[in-house]
Every structure is written in C-alpha cells, then in structure tokens.
C-alpha positions in Angstrom: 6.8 -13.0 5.4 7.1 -15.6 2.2 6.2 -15.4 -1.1 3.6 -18.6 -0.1 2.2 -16.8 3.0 1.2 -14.0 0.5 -0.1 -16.2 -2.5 -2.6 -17.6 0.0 -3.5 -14.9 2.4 -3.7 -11.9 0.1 -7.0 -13.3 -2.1 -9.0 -13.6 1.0 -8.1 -10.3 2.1 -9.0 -9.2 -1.6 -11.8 -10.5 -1.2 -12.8 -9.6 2.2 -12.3 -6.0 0.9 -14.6 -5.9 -1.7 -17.4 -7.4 0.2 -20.0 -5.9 2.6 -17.9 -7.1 5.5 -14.9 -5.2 4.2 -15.2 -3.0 7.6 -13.5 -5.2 9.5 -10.3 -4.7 7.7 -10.6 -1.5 5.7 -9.6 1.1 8.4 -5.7 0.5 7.5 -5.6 -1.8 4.6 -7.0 -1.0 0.7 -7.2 -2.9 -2.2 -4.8 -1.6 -5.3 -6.0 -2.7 -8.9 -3.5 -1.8 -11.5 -1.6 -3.5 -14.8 1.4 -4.5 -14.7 3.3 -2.0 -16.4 5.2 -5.0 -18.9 3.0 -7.4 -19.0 -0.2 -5.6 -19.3 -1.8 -8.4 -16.4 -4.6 -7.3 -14.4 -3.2 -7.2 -10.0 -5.4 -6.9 -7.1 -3.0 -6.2 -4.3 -4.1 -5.6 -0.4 -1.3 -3.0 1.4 -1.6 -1.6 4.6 -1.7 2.2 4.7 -2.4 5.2 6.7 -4.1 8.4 5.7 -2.0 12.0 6.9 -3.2 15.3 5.3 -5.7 13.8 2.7 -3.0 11.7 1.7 -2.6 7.7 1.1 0.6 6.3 2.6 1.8 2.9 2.3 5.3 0.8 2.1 6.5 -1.8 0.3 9.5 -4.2 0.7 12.0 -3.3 -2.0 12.2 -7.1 -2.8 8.4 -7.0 -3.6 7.5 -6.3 -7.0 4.1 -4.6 -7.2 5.1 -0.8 -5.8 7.4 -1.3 -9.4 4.0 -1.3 -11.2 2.9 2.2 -9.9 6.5 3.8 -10.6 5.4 5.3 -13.8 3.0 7.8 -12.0 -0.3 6.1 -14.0 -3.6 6.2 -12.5 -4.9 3.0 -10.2 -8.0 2.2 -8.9 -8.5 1.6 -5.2 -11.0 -0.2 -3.2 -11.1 2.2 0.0 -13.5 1.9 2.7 -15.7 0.3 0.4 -15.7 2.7 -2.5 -13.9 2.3 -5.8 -11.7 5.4 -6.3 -9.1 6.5 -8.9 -5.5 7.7 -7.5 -2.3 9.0 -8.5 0.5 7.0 -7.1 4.1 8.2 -6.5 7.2 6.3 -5.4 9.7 7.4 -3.5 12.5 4.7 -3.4 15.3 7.8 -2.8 14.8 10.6 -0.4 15.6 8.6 3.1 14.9 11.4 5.4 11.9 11.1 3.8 10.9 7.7 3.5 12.4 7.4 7.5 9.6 10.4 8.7 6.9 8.7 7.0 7.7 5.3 8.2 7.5 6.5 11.6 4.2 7.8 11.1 3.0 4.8 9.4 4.4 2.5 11.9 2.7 5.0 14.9 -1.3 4.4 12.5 -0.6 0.6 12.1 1.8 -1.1 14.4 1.1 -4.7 13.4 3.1 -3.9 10.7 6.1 -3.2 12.6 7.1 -6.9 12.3 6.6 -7.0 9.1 8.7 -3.7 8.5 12.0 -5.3 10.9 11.2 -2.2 13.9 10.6 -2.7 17.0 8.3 -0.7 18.7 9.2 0.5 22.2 6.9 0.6 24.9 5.5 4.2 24.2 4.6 3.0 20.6 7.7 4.8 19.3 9.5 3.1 16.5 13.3 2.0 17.0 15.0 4.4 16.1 18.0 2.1 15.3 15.7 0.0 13.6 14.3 2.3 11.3 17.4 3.7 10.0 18.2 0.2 9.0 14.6 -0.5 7.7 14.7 2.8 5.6 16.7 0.6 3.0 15.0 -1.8 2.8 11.4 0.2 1.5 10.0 1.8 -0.7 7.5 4.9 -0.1 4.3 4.9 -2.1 1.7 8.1 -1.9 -1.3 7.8 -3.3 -3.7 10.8 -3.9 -7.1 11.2 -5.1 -7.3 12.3 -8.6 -10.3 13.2 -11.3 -12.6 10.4 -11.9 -12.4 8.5 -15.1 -15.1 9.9 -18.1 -17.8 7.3 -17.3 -16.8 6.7 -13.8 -15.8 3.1 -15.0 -12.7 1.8 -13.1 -9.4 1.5 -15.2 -8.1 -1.7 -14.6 -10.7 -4.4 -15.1 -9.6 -8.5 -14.9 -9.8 -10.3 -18.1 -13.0 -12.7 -18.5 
C-alpha cells in the first residue's frame, strides 16, 4: 500500500479505535502511541495484530519506519479493546525461522493482511509457503507484552497541545 493510502486511512482508524465504536475494528487491530525515539514527536499508529499465549504479535514492513521507534525496548501505550494499557515492545528484525513461524500464525488470526504481507493464502487458509520465505525479508517481528502500569496510571506518551 502507499505512503498516501496510509496518511489518509490510518487517522480514521485512530480514531475509530479510541471511540465507543472501536469494537468494530479492535478484535485484530490496536492503536500504538509512542515518541519517536529522535525526534521526541508524539505517533499514534493502528497495526494489525494477533494475540498467542498472552502475547501481542504484529508485523511491519521493513521499509516502514514506526516498528524503528519501539527497537529500543521502551515502554508504549496501547489502545486495546478499548482500554489504555502500557507494553514492552520487542523487535525481531533477525531470527527468520522465527519471524517465518509467527508470520504464519499471524497470517492464519488475520488473513486480510495476507495482501498486504505479499502471501498468498491457499484454499485451506494455509499461508504460501513459497511466499513466506520470500515475505520473511521483507518484515519485521514486533511482540508486545503487558508490563507494570505507570505510577499514576497516566499514559506515557501524551500529544502536544
């Protein structure tokens, strides 16, 4: 997808997910809000993720910048189902074997992102497995798991007024 498609789609998803209606989307896609790590800007990012073990999983181009952002391993708020939460992010941009298994899974929760992720999905639901060897190069693994709220319980990453 383009850069414009995003620009103009992702703050009505935003949006959507912090209202009362988020329900309609919030089963496989959560709001990240995080600073950039140079800049020190305030991001609200929608990804599409699945949850396996207790665990957040979500992927990210490697020609997309935001996953770069959570590399550092610093807390980020999430609007999840609704509910503001605190999480730990980790990237893995390395272990393919890795980043390949989870793919699959991902692609098995949410297969309209298939498309999205270059895989084909064959009639079973089963991702290509052609396909995803080539699309393991191409992403980026980022976990996200709960962690200790924040003294106060007030998010960490709040937009500048």
């Amino acid at each position: 997808m383009s850069r414009l498609f995003y620009r103009v789609v992702n703050p009505l998803v935003s949006t959507l997910l912090r209202s009362p209606f988020h329900g309609a989307l919030s089963g496989n896609t959560l709001l990240l809000e995080y600073r950039g790590r140079r800049s020190g800007r305030f991001f609200r990012t929608p990804v599409s993720y699945c949850e396996l073990d207790g665990v957040l999983h979500c992927f990210a181009g490697t020609s997309h910048r935001w996953w770069r952002n959570l590399a550092a391993g610093e807390p980020v708020d999430v609007v999840l189902r609704g509910r503001r939460v605190t999480m730990m992010p980790a990237v893995n941009s390395e272990d393919r074997d890795e980043i390949a298994a989870r793919l699959r899974d991902f692609l098995r929760a949410v297969p309209r992102d298939a498309p999205h992720s270059g895989v084909r999905l064959l009639g079973d639901g089963e991702p290509d497995a052609g396909d995803l060897e080539t699309a393991v190069d191409r992403h980026v693994h980022v976990l996200l798991t709960r962690s200790a709220s924040r003294p106060g319980n007030r998010p960490a990453a709040q937009p500048s007024r």
